[in-house]
MINUKOL-115405 format. One line per 10 residues: number of its first residue (from 1); for each residue x, y, z of N, C-alpha, C, O, CB. Coordinates in Angstrom, 2 decimals. Glycine has a CB too. Example, Ala and Ser with C-alpha at 12.3 -4.5 7.8 and 13.67 -1.06 7.14 Angstrom:
% residues 2
1	13.19:-5.69:7.80:12.30:-4.50:7.80:13.20:-3.30:7.80:14.24:-3.32:8.46:11.31:-4.47:9.05  12.85:-2.25:7.08:13.67:-1.06:7.14:12.90:0.03:7.87:13.41:1.14:8.04:14.08:-0.60:5.72
% end
This chain:
% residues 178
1	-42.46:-18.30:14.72:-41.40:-17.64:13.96:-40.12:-17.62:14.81:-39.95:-17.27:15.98:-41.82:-16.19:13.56  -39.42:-18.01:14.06:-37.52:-18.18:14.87:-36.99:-16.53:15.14:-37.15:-15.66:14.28:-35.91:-19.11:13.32  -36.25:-16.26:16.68:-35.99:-14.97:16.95:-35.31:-14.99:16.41:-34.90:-13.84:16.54:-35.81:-14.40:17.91  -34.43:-15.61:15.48:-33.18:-15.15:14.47:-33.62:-14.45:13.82:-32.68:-13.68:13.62:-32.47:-16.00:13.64  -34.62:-14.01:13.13:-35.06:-13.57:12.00:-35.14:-12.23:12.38:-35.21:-11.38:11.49:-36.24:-14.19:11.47  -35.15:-11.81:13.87:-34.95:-10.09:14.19:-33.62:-10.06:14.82:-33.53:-9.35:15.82:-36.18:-9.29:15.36  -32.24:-10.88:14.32:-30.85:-10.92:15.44:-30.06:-9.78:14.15:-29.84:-9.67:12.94:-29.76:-13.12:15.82  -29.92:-9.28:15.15:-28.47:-8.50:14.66:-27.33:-9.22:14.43:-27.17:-10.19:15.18:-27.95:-7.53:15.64  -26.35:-8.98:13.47:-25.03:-9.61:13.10:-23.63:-8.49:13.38:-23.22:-7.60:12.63:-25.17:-10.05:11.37  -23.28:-8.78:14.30:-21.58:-8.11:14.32:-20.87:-8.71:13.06:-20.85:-9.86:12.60:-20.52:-8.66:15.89
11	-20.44:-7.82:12.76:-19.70:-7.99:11.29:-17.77:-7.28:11.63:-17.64:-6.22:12.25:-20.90:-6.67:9.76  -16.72:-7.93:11.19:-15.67:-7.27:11.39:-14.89:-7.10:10.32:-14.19:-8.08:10.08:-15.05:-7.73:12.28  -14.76:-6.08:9.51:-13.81:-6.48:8.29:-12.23:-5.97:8.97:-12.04:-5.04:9.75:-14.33:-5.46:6.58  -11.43:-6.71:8.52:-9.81:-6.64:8.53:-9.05:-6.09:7.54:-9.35:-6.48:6.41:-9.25:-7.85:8.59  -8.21:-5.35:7.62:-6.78:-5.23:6.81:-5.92:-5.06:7.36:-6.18:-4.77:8.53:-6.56:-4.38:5.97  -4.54:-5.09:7.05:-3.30:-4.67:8.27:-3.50:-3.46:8.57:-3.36:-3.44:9.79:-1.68:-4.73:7.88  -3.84:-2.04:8.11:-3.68:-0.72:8.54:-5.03:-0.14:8.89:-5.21:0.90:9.52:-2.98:0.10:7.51  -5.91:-0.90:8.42:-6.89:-0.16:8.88:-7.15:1.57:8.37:-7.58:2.49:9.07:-6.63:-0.31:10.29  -6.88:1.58:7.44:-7.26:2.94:7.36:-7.18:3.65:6.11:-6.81:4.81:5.91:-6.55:3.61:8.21  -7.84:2.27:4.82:-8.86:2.79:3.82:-9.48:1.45:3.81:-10.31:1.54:4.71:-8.34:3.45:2.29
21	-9.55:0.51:3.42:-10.54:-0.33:2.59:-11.74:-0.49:3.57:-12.91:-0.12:3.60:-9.89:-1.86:2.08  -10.57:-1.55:4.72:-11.74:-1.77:5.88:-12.42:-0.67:6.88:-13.07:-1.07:7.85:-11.16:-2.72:6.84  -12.29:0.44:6.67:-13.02:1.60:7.02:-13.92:1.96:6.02:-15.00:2.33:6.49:-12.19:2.67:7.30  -13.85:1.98:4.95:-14.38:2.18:3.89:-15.51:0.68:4.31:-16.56:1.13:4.78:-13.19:2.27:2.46  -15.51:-0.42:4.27:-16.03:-1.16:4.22:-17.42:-1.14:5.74:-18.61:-1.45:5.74:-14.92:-2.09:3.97  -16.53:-0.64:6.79:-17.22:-0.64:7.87:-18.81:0.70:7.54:-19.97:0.70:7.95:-15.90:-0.22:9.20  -18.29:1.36:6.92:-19.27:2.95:6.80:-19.76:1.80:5.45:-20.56:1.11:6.08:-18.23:5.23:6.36  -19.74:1.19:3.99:-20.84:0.78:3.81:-21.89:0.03:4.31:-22.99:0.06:3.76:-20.69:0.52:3.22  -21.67:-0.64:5.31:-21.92:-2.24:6.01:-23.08:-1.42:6.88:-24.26:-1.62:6.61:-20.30:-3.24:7.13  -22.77:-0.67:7.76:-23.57:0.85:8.42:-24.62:0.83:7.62:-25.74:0.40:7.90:-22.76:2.51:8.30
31	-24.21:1.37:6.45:-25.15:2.21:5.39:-26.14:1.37:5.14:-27.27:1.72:5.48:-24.51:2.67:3.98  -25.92:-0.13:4.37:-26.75:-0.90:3.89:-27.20:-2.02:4.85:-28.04:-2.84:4.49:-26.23:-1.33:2.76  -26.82:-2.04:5.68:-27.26:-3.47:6.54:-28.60:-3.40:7.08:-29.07:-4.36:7.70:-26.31:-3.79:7.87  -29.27:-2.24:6.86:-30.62:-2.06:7.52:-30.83:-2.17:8.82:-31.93:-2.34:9.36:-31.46:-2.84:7.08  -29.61:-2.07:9.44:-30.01:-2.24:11.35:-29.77:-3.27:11.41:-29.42:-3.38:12.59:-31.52:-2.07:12.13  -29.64:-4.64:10.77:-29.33:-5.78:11.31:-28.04:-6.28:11.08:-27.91:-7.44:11.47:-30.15:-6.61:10.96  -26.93:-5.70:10.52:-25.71:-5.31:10.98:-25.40:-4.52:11.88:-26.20:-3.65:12.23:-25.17:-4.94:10.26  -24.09:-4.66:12.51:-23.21:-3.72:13.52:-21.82:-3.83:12.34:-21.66:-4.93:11.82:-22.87:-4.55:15.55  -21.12:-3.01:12.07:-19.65:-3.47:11.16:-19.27:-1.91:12.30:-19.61:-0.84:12.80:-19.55:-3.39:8.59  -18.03:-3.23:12.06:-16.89:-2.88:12.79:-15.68:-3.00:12.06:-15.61:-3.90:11.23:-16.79:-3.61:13.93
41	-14.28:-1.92:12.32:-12.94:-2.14:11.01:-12.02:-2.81:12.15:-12.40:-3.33:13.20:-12.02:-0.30:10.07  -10.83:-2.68:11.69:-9.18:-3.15:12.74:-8.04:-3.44:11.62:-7.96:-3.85:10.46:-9.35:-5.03:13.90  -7.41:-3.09:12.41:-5.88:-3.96:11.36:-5.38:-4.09:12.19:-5.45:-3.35:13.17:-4.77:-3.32:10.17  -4.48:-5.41:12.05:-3.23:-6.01:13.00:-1.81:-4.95:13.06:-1.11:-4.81:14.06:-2.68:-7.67:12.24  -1.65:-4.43:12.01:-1.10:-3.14:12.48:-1.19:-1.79:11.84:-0.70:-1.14:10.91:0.12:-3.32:12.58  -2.32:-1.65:13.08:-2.87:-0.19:12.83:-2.35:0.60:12.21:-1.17:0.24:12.15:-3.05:0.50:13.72  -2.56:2.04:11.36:-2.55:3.03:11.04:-2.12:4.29:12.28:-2.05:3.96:13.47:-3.73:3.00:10.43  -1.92:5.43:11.94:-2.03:6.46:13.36:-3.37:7.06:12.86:-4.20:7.44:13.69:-0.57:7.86:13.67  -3.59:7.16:11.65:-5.05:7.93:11.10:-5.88:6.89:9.91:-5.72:5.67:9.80:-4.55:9.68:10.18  -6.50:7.47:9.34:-7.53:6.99:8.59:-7.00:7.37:7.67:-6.73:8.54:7.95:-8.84:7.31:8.73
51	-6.38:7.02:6.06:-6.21:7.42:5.17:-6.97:8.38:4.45:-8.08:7.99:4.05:-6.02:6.67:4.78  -6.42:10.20:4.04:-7.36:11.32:3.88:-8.01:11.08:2.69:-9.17:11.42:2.47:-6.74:12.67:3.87  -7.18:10.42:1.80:-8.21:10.15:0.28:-9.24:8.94:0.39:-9.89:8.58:-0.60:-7.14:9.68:-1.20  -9.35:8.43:1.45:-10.78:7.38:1.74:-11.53:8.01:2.30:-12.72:7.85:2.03:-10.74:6.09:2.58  -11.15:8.98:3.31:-11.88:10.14:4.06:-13.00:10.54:2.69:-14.20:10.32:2.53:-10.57:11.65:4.63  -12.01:11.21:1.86:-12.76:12.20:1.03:-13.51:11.26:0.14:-14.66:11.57:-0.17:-11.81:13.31:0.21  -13.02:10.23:-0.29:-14.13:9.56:-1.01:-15.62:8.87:0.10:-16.79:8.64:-0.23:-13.24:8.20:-1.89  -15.17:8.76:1.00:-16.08:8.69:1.89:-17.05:9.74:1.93:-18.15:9.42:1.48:-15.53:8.57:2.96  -16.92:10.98:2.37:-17.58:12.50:2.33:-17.86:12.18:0.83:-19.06:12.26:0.58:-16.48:14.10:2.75  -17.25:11.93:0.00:-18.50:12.09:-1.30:-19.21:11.42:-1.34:-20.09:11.84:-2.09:-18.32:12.05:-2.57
61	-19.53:10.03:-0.79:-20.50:9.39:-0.75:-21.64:9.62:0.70:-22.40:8.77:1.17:-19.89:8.11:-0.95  -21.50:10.73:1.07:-22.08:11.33:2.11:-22.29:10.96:3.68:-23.25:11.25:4.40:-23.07:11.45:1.66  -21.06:10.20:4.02:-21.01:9.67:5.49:-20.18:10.77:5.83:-19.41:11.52:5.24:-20.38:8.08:5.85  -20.71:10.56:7.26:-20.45:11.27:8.21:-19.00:11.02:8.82:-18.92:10.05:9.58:-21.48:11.10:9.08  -17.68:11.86:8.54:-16.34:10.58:8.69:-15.56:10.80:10.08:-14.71:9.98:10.43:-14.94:10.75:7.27  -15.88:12.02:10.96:-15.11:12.45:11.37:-14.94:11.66:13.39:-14.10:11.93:14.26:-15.47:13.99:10.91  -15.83:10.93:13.42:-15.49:9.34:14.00:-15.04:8.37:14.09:-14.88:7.58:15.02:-15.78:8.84:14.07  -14.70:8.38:12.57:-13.82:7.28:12.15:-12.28:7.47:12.64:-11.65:8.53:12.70:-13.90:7.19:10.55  -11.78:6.00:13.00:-10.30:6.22:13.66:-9.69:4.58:12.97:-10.37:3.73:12.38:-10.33:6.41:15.91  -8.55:4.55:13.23:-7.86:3.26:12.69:-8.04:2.59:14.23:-7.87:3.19:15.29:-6.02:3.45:11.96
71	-8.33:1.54:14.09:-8.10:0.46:15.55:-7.66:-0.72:15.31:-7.85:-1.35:14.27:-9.35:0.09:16.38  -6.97:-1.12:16.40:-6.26:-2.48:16.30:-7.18:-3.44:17.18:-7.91:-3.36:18.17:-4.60:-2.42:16.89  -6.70:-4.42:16.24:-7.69:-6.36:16.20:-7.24:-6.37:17.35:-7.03:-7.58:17.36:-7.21:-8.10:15.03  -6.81:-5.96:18.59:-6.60:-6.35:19.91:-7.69:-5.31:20.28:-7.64:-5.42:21.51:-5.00:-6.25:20.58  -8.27:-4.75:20.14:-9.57:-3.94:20.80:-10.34:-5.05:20.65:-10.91:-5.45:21.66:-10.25:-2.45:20.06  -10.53:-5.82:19.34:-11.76:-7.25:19.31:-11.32:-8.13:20.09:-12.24:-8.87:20.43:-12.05:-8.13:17.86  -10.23:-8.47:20.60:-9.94:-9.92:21.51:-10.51:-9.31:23.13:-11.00:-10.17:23.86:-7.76:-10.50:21.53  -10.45:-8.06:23.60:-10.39:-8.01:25.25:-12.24:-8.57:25.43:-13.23:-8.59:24.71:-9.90:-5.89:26.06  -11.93:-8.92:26.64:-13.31:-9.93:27.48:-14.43:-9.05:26.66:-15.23:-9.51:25.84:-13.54:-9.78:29.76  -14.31:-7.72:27.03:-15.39:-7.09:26.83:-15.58:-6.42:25.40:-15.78:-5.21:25.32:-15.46:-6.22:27.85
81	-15.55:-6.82:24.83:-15.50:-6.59:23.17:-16.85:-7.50:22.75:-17.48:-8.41:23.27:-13.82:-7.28:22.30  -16.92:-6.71:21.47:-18.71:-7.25:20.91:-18.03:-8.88:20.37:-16.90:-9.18:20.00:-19.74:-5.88:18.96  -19.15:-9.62:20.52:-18.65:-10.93:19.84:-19.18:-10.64:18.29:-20.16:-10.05:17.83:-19.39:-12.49:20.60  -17.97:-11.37:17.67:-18.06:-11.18:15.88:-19.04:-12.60:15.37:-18.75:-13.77:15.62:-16.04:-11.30:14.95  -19.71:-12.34:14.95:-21.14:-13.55:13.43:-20.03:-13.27:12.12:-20.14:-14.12:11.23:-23.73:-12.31:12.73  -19.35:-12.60:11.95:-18.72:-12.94:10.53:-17.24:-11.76:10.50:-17.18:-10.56:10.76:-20.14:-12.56:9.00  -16.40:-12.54:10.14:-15.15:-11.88:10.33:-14.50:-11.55:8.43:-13.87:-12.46:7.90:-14.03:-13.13:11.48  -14.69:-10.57:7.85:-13.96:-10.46:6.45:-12.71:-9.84:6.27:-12.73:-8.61:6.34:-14.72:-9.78:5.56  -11.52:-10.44:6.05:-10.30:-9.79:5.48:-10.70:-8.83:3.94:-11.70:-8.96:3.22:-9.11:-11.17:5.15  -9.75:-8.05:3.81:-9.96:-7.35:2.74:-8.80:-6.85:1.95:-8.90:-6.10:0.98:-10.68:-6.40:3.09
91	-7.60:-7.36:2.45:-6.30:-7.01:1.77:-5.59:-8.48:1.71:-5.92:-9.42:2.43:-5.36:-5.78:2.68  -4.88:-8.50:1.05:-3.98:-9.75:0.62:-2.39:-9.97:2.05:-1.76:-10.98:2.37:-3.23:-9.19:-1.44  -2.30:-8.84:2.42:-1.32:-8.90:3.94:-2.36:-9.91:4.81:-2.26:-11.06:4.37:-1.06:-6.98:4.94  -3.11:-9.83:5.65:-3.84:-10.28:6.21:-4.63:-11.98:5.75:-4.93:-12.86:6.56:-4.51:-9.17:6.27  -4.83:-12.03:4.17:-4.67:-13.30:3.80:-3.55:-14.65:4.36:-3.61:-15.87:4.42:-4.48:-13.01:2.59  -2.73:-13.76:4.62:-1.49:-14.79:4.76:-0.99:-15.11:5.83:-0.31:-16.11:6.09:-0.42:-14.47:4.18  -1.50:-13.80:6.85:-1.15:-13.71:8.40:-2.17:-15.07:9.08:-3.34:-15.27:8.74:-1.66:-11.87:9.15  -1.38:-15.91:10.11:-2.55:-16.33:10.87:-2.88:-15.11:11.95:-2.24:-14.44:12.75:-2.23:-17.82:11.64  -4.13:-15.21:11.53:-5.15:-13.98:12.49:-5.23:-14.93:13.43:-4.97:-16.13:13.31:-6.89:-13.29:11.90  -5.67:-14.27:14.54:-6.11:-14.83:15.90:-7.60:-15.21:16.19:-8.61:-14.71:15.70:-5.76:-13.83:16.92
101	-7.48:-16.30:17.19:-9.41:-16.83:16.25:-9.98:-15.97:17.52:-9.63:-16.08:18.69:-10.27:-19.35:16.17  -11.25:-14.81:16.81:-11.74:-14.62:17.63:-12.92:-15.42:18.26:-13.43:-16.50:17.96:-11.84:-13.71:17.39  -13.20:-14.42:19.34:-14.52:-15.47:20.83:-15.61:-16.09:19.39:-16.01:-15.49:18.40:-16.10:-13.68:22.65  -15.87:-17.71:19.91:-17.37:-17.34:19.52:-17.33:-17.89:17.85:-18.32:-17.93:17.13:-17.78:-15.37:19.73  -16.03:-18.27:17.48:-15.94:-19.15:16.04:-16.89:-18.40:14.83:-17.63:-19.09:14.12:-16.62:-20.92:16.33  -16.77:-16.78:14.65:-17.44:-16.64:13.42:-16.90:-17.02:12.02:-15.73:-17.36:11.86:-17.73:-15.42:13.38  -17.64:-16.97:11.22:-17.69:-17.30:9.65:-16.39:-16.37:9.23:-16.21:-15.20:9.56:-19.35:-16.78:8.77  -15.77:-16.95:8.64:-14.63:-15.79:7.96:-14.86:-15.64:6.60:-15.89:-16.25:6.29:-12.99:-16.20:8.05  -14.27:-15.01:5.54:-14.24:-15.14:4.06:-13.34:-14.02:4.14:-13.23:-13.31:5.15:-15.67:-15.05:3.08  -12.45:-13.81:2.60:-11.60:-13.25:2.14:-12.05:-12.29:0.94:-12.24:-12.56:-0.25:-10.74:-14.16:1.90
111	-12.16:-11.14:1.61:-12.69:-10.59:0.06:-11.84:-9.34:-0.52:-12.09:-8.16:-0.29:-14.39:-10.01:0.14  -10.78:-9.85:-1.32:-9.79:-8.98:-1.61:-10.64:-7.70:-1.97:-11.86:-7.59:-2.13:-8.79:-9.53:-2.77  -9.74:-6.86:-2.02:-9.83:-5.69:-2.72:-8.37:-4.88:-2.84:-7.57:-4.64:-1.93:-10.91:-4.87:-2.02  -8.25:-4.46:-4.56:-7.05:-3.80:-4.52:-6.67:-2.42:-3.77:-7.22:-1.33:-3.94:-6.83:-3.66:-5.70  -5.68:-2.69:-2.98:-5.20:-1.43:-2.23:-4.76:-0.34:-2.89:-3.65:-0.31:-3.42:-4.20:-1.69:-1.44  -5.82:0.96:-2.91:-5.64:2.14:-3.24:-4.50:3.22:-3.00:-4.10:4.21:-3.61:-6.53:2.48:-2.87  -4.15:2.56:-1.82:-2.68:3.31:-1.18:-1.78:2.94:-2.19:-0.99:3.79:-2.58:-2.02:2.74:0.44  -1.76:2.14:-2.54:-0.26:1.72:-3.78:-0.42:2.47:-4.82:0.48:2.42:-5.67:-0.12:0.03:-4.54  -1.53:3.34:-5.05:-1.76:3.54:-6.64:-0.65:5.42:-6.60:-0.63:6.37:-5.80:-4.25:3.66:-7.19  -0.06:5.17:-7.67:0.88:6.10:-7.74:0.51:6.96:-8.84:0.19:6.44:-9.91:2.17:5.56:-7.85
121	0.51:8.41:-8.68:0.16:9.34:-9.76:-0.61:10.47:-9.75:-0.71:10.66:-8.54:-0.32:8.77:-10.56  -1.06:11.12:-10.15:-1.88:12.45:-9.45:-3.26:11.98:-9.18:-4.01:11.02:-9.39:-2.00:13.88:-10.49  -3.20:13.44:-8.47:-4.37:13.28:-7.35:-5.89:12.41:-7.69:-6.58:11.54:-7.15:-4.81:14.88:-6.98  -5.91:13.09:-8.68:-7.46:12.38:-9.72:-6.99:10.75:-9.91:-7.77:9.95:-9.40:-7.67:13.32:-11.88  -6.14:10.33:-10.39:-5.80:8.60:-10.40:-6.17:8.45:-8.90:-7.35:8.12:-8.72:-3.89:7.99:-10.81  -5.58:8.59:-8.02:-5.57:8.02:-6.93:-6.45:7.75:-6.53:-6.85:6.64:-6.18:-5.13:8.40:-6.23  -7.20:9.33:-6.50:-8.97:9.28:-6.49:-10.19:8.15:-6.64:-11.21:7.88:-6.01:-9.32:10.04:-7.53  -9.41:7.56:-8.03:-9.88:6.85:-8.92:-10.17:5.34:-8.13:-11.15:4.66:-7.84:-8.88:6.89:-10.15  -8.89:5.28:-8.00:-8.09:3.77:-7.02:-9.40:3.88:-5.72:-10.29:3.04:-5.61:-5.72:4.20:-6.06  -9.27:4.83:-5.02:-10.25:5.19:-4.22:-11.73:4.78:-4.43:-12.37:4.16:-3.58:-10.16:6.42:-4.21
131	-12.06:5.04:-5.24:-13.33:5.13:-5.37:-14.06:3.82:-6.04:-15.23:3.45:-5.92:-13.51:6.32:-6.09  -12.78:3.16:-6.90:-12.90:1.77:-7.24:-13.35:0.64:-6.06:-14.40:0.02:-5.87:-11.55:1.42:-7.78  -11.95:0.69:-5.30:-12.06:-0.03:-4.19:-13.77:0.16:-3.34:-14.39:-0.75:-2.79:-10.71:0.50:-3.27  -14.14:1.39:-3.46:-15.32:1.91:-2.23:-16.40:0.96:-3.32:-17.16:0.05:-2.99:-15.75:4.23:-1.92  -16.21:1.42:-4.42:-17.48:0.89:-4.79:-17.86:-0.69:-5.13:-18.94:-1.15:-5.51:-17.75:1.60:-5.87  -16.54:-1.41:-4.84:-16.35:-3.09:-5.01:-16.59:-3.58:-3.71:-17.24:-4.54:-3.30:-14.78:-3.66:-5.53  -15.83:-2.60:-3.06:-16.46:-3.12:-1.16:-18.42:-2.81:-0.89:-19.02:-3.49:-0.06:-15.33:-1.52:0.48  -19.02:-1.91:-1.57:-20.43:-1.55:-1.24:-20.97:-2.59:-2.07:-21.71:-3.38:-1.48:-20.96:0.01:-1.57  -20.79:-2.80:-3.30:-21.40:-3.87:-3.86:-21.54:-5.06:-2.55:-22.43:-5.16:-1.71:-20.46:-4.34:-5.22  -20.58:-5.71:-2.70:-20.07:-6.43:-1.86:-20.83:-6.80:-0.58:-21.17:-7.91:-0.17:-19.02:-5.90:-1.64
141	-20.99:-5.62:-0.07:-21.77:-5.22:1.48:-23.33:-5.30:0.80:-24.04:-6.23:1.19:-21.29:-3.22:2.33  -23.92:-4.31:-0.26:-24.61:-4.67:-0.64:-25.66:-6.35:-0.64:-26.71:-6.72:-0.11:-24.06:-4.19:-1.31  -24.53:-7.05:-1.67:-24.98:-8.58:-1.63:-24.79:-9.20:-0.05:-25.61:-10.08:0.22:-23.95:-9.53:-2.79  -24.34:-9.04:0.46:-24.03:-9.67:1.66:-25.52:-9.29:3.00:-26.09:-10.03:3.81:-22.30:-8.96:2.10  -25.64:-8.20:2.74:-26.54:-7.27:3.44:-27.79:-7.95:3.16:-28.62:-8.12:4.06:-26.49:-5.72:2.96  -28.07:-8.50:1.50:-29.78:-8.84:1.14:-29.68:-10.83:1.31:-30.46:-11.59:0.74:-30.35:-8.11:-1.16  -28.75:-11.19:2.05:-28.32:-12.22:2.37:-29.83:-12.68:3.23:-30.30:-11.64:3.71:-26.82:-12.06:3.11  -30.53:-13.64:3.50:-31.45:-13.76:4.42:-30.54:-14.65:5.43:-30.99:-15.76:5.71:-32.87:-14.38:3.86  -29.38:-14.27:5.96:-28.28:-15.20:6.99:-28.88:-16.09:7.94:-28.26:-16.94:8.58:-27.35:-14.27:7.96  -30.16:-15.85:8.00:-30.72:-16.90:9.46:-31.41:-17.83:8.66:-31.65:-18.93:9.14:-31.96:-16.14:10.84
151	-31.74:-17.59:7.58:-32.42:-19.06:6.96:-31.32:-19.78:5.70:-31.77:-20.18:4.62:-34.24:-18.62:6.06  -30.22:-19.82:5.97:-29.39:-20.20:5.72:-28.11:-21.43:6.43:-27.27:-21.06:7.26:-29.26:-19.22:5.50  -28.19:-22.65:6.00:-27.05:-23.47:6.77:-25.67:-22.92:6.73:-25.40:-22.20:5.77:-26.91:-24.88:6.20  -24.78:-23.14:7.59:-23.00:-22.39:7.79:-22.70:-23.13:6.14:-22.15:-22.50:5.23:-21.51:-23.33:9.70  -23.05:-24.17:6.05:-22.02:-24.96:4.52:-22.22:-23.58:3.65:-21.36:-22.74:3.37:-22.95:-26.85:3.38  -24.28:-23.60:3.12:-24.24:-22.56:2.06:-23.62:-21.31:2.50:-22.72:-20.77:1.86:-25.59:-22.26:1.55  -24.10:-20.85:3.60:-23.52:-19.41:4.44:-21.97:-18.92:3.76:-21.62:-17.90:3.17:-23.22:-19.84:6.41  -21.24:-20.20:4.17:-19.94:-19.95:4.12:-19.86:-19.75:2.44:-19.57:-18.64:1.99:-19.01:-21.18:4.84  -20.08:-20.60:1.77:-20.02:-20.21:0.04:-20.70:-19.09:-0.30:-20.24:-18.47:-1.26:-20.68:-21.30:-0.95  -21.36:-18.80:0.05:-21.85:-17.43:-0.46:-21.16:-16.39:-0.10:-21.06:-15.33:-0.70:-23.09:-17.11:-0.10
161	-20.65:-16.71:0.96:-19.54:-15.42:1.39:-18.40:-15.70:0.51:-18.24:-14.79:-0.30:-18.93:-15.38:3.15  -17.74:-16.46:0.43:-16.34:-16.62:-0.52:-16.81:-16.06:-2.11:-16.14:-15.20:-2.68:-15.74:-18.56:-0.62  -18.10:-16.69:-2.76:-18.77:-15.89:-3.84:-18.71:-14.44:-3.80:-18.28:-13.93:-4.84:-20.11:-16.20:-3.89  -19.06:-13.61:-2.82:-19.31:-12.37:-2.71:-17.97:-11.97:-2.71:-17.74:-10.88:-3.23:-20.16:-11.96:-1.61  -16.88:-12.71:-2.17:-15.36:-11.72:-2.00:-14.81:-11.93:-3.25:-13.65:-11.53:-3.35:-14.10:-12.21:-0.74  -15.34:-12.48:-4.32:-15.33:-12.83:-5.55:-15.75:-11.67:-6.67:-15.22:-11.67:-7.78:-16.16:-13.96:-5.57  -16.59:-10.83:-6.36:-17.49:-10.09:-7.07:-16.38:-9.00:-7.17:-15.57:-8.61:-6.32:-19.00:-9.74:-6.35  -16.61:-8.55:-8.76:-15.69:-6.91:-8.72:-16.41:-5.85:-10.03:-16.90:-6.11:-11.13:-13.49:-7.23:-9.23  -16.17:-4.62:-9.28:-17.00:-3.79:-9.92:-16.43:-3.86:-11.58:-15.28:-4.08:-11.98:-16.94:-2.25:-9.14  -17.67:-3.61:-12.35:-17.59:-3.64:-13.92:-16.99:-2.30:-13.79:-17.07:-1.47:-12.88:-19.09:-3.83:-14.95
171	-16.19:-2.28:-15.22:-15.48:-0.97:-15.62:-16.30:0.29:-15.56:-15.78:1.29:-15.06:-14.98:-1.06:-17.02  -17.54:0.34:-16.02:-18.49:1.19:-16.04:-18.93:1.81:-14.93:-19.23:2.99:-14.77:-19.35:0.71:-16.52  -18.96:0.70:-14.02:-20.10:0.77:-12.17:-19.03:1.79:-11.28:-19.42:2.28:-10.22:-20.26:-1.50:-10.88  -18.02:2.00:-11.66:-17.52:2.84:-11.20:-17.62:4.24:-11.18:-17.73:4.94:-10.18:-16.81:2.59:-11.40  -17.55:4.74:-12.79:-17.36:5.82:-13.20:-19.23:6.47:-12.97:-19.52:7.62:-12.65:-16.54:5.66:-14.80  -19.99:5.60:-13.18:-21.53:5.98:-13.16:-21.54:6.73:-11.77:-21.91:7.87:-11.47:-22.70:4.53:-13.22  -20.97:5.61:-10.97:-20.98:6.36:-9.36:-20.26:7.38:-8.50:-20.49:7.80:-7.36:-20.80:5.56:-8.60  -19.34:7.65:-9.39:-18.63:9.41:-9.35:-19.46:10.32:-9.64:-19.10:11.50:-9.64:-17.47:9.83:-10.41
% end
């Protein structure tokens, strides 16, 4: 039997601020990866905090948040930083930026998600925006998570990841999960 089949995967999702989607994304990746993920967040330019309405949609989905911090993609480049198996953008800023290649040539894919920070209007909409995004990124992590990645070639690897940044929650899958 191949030791891949018990390897852990460093996982890094990206956005410029770091501080809703790809935090949001890092605490599902945690949740569902069964131990054979590590997820890790960053944005190229950081946040000073974690956005409070991802916080709170976070706490409703019962993680633990108060660890969570915004960090910058220069914490992943120094010598001593975890090496990344798969690198995911998650905002459309960062689509366009050339990112910096990290150590070690992982898999990238793009898996938008609409930014909740833009959504304008009372508190409950925003909420909404919130909770959309959380639950298109867990899907997401979800499929990615029941991935069998070691018995898989990089060609299919890589398409299945661009498939998955593809996926978006049905109108319904949202509101069920409030």
């Amino acid at each position: 039997m191949s030791t891949d089949a018990f390897r852990e995967y460093n996982v890094l999702f990206l956005c410029a601020h770091n501080s809703a989607r790809s935090i949001m994304a890092e605490c599902a990746l945690r949740r569902w990866g069964n131990g054979r993920f590590h997820a890790y967040s960053a944005g190229s330019h950081p946040a000073e905090a974690p956005n409070p309405l991802a916080l709170a949609i976070l706490k409703s989905y019962n993680f633990k948040t108060d660890h969570l911090r915004s960090k910058s993609l220069e914490e992943f480049l120094a010598d001593d930083a975890p090496r990344m198996d798969f690198v995911f953008t998650v905002c459309e800023t960062l689509a366009g930026e050339n990112c910096p290649t990290l150590p070690g040539h992982p898999l990238t894919a793009h898996w938008p998600i609409e930014d909740p920070t833009r959504t304008e209007g009372t508190e409950e909409k925003r909420l909404r925006a919130f909770r959309r995004a959380y639950v298109e990124i867990e899907t997401r992590c979800k499929i990615f998570a029941s991935l069998r990645v070691e018995s898989l070639d990089n060609l299919t690897l890589q398409s299945s990841l661009n498939l998955i940044g593809r996926h978006q929650a049905a109108p319904g899958e949202v509101d069920a999960t409030a």
